[in-house]
N, C-alpha and C positions, 0 to 999 in steps of 0.2 A: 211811740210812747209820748213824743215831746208833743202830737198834736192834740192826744188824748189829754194832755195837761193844761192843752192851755184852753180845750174846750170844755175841761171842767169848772179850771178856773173861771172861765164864761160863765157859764151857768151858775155858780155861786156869787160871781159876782154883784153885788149891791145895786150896781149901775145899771146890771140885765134888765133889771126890775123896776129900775126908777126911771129909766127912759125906752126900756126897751119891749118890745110886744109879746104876748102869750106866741104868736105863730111864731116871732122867730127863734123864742125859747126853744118850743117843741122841736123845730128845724134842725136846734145845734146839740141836741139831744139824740136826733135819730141818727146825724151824723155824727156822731160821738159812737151808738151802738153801735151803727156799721163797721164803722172805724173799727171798733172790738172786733166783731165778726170775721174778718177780713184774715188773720192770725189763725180762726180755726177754722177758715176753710180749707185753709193748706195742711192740717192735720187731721180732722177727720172723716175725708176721703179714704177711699180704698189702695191709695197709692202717697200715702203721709211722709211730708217732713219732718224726718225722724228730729234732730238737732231743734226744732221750731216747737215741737211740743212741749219743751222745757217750759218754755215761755208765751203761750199762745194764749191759756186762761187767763192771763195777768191781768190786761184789760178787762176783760168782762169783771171779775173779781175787785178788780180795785174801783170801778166805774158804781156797782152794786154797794161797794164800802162808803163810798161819797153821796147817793143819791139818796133820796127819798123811798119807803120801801114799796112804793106805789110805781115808782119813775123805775126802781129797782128791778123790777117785775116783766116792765115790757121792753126794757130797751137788755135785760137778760136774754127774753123769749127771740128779740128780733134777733141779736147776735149769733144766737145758737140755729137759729133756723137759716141766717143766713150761710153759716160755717157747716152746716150736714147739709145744706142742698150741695154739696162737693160729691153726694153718692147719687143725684137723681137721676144722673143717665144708668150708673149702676143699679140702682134697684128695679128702674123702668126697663130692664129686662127680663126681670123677676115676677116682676107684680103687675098689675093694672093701678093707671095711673091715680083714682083716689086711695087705693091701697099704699102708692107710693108715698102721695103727703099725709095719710094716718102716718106714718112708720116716722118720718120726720119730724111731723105733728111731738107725737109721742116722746122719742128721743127728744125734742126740746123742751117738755116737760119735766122732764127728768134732770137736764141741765138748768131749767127752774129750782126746782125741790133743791139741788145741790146749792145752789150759788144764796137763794133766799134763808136756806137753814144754815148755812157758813155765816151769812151776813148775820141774822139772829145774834147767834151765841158770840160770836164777837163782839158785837157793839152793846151786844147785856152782859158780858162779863169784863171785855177789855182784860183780858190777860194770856198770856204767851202761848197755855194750853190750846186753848180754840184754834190754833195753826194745824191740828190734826184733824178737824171739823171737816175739812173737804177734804183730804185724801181718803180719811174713814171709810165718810159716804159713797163715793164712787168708787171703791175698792167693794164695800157692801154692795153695791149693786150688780156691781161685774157679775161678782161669785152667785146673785140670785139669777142672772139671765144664763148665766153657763150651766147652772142645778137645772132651771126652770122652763128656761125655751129650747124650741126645736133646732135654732141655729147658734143656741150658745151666746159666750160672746165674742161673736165674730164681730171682730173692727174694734175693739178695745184698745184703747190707746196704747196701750203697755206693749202691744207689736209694731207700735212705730220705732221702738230700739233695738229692732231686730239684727239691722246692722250695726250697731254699737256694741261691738266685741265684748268691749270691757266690763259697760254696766249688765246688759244682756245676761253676767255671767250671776247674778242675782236672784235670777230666775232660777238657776240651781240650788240656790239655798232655798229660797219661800215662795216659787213659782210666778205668774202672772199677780198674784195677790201683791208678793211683796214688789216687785218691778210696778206696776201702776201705783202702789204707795207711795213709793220715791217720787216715781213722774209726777204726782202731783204736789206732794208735799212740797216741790220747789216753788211754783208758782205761786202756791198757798201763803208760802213764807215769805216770799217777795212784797206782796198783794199787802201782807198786814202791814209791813214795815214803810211801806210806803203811802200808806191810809194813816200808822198809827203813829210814826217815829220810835223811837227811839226807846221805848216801851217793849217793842218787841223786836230789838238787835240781839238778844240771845235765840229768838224762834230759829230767825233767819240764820242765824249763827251756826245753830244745830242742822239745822239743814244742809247748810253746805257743806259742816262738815262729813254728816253723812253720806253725801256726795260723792264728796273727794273718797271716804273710805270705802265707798262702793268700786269705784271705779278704779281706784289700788287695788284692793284687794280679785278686783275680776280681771286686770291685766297681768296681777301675779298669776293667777289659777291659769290663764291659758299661756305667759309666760312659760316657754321651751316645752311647749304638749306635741308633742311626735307628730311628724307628717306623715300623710300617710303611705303605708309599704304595705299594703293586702292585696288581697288578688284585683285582678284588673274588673271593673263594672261598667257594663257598658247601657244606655239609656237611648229610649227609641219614640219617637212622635210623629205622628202625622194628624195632621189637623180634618182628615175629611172623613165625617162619620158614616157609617155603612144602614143605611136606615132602609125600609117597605120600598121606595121610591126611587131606591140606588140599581141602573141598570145592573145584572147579573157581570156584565165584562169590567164595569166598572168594579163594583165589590172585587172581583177576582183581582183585578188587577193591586189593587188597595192589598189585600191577604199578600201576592207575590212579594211586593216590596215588602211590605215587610220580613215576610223571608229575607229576601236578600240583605236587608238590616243584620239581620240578626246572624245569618253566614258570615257576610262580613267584621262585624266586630267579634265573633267565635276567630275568626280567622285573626283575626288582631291579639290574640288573649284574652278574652274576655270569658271569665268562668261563669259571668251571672249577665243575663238580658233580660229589662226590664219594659214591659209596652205600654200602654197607658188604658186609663179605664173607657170599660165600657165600649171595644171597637166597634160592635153592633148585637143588635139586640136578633136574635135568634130561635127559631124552636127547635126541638130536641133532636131533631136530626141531624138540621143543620147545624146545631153546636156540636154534634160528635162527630161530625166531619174535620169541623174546626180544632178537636181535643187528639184526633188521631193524627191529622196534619201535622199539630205542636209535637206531640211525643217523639214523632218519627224527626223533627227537627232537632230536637232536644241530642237523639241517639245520635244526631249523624252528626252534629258540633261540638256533642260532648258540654252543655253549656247546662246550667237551669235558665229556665226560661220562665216570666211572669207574665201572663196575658190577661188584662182589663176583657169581658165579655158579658155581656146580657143573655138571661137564657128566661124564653115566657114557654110556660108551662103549664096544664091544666090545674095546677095549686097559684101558677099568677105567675108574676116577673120577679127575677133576682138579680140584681147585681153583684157578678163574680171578681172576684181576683183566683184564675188557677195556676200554682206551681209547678212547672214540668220540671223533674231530675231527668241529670244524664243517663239515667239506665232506663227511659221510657218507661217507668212505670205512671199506674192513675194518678196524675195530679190531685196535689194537697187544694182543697177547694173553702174559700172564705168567702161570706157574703155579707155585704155592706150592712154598718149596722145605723150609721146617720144621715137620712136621706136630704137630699138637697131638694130646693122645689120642685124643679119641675120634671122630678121623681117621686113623688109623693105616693102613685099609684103602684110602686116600687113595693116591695116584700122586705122589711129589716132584718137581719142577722142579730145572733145574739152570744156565737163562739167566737174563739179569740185562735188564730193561729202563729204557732211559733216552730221552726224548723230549722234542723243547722243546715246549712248553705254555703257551701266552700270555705268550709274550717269555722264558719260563724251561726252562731243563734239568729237568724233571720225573723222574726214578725213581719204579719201582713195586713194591711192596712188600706182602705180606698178613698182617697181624693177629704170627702167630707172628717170623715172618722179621726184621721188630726188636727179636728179643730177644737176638741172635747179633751180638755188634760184627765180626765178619768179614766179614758180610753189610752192615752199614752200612758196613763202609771201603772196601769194592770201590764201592757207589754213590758213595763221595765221591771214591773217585780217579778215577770215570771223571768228574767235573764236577759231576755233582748239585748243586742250588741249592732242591730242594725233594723233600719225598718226599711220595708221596701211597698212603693206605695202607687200604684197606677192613679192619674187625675185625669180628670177634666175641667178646666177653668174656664169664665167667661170672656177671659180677656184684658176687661178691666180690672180685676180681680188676681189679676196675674202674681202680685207683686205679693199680697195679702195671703192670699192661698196656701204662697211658697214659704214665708214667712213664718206662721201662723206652724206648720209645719214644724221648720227649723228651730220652732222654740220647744217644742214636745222634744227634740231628739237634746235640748241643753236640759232640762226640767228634769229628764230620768236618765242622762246620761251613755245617748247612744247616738247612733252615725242616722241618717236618712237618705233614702233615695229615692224621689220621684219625678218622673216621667208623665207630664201633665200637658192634654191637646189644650191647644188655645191660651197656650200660657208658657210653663218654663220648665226646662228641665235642669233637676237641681240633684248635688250629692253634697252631704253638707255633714259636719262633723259632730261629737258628742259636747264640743265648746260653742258650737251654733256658725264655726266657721262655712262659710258658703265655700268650699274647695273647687268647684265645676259648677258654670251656669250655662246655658244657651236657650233663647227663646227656641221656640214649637213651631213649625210653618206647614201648610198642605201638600200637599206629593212634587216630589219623593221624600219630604217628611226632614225632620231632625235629626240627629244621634252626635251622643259624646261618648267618650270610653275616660276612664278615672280611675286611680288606685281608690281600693275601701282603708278606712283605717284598720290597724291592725290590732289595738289595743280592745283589750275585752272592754266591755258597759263599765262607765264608770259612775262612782257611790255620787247619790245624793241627797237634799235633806226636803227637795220639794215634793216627793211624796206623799210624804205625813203633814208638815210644816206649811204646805203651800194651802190645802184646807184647811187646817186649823188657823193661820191669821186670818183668810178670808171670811169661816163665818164668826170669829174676834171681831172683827169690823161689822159684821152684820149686827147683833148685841152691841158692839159699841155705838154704831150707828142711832138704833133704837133709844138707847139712853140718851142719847144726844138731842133727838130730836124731842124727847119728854121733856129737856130739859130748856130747848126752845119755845115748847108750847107751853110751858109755865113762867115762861119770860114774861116780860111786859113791852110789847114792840117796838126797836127803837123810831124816833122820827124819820 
């Protein structure tokens, strides 16, 4: 921050200009942006420092508060593009590479529109309200890419506080909505107070106290919440997919182990096994090889068993999650209903499974599908006490995936467990505690065994409450922005 000060202080200075050159202006301008940028390339990535998003917009915010709204503009655009190229190896898995920098492109337009309509109503009103001007905004737009795009809003900052136990617990009162409100309203408040003085010590005032009463109040809620005592879960991963090109001794061998997974953690106690999505993609035959195989595994361990499976059919491809009970009957069968890319050619689901499961209400879920809090609030209103979730992740993606997750199981008040190739396997509690982690590796593959918690679903208010603040902001948002474009520009 002290060098961002004193390269503002440059630039306004009197002397820049009276002895000093246009190039080396622009010079200690771009590095002044960068300098911003630098703060949010470490948060938003796919792999974010959680504690650093506190304060990561401050720069760019306060730099947009001092500058000219022309200077405002690009050295916003360059910060921002510099802090999301943190996803371009990530996305360059995803996408082809001008695909890649549209999507960056785009997101730093948006981190424009944010920072130029913040700057607006602040320096046209000068008074304490306009500290909600940016959280507003980017809480509005969260809530239209989660309504409105294919992938949600996946990577929202608001899951960088996924391990922050305490605030994290915020999310149970007003979901993602109200959690990115806070995250940003601090930075927001800081930003004024340090552009405006002392004019806006009660913005910042409110904020922190805010803060503080988030963070009380979410280390009282999970303050003495039971550990857990339910039956034993056991989770299973192998990283090497069973694909058209996979020798037949290999696939076989890939199916035994996991057998063997699953015997042995049956043999450990484990009332429930869980495998990850999509082992290999299958025709009809071949997957009722694979359904009779499970059953009969199912009977002889006595376990439920959840197997990740592709099955292409002359209606097209699905992505399954099927349930086996211990009494070998037909598994309970779910199909994906949020496709990730490079499924697209994939068949979407559109029912919701929920089944009790060694004393618990179990929902079923795959990989993408909790990334969608809509999708997690239908499982928690119909009772859910646990969700059980076969993935597949890219990798880099590992952390986010898991995450992103864990906050559906705090939002509606239930446990989760997923079992994710190429990533992590996680069992994590109805307060977002991560109880059991272990990365995912290729053969002979993963597994953890874990108590579940014991305690039924527990009440919350992010159901109802977590879309209604969000599209309150969207409407807020709007009036806002009316209210900037009837402004008169500041210099």
């Amino acid at each position: 921050m002290s060098m961002l000060n004193t390269l503002s202080n440059t630039l306004s200075a009197p002397a820049l200009f009276a002895g000093g050159t246009a190039l080396r202006q622009r010079l200690l301008q771009i590095a002044a942006a960068l300098a911003a940028g630098v703060p949010l390339y470490w948060v938003l990535g796919p792999q974010p420092l959680g504690p650093l998003a506190w304060c990561a917009p401050l720069p760019v915010l306060w730099l947009a508060l001092r500058s000219s709204r022309r200077d405002a503009a690009w050295m916003t655009f360059l910060a921002a593009v510099l802090g999301l190229s943190s996803n371009l190896a990530y996305f360059r898995l995803l996408m082809p590479l001008p695909a890649v920098l549209a999507a960056i492109a785009v997101k730093a337009l948006l981190w424009l529109l944010v920072v130029l309509a913040t700057r607006r109503l602040v320096l046209r009103y000068r008074a304490s309200w306009t500290v909600l001007a940016y959280p507003a905004l980017w809480v509005a737009i969260d809530t239209l890419m989660a309504a409105l795009l294919p992938d949600g809003n996946w990577g929202s900052l608001a899951y960088s506080q996924a391990d922050n136990i305490a605030v994290l617990q915020v999310a149970a009162l007003a979901g993602v909505p109200g959690l990115l409100f806070l995250l940003c309203l601090v930075p927001s408040a800081l930003a004024l107070l340090l552009a405006g003085g002392r004019a806006y010590v009660p913005a910042a005032s409110t904020a922190v106290l805010l803060l503080a009463a988030a963070w009380a109040g979410g280390a009282w809620r999970v303050h003495g919440a039971p550990a857990p005592s339910g039956p034993l879960a056991g989770l299973v991963t192998i990283d090497d997919f069973i694909g058209p090109a996979t020798p037949p001794a290999r696939a076989q061998a890939i199916w035994d182990q996991y057998a063997r997974h699953v015997e042995a953690l049956a043999g450990q106690g484990a009332t429930l096994v869980l495998l990850p999505e999509k082992i290999a993609v299958l025709d009809p035959a071949q997957a009722d090889a694979v359904r009779q195989r499970f059953q009969a595994l199912a009977r002889g361990t006595g376990a439920w068993i959840t197997v990740g499976i592709g099955v292409q059919d002359a209606a097209g491809r699905r992505n399954l999650a099927w349930l086996f009970a211990p009494d070998g009957a037909v598994p309970v069968s779910y199909q994906k209903q949020h496709l990730a890319p490079p499924e697209r050619e994939f068949l979407a689901g559109s029912a919701y499974a929920v089944q009790p499961v060694a004393g618990q209400a179990m929902g079923l879920a795959i990989c993408k599908d909790m990334h969608f809090a809509s999708l997690g609030q239908t499982y928690g209103a119909a009772g859910a006490q646990a969700m059980l979730v076969p993935a597949w992740d890219f990798q880099l993606d590992a952390w986010m995936g898991a995450r992103m997750t864990v906050v559906r199981g705090v939002e509606n008040g239930y446990a989760v467990l997923r079992a994710a190739r190429e990533g992590v396997l996680t069992v994590s509690d109805a307060y977002g505690r991560v109880l059991v982690e272990r990365a995912s590796s290729a053969m002979p593959g993963s597994t953890l065994l874990a108590p579940l918690p014991a305690q039924p679903s527990i009440a919350t208010w992010a159901g109802w409450l977590g879309p209604l603040f969000g599209w309150l902001c969207v409407a807020l948002s709007v009036i806002l922005l009316c209210m900037g474009r009837r402004a008169a520009p500041a210099a």
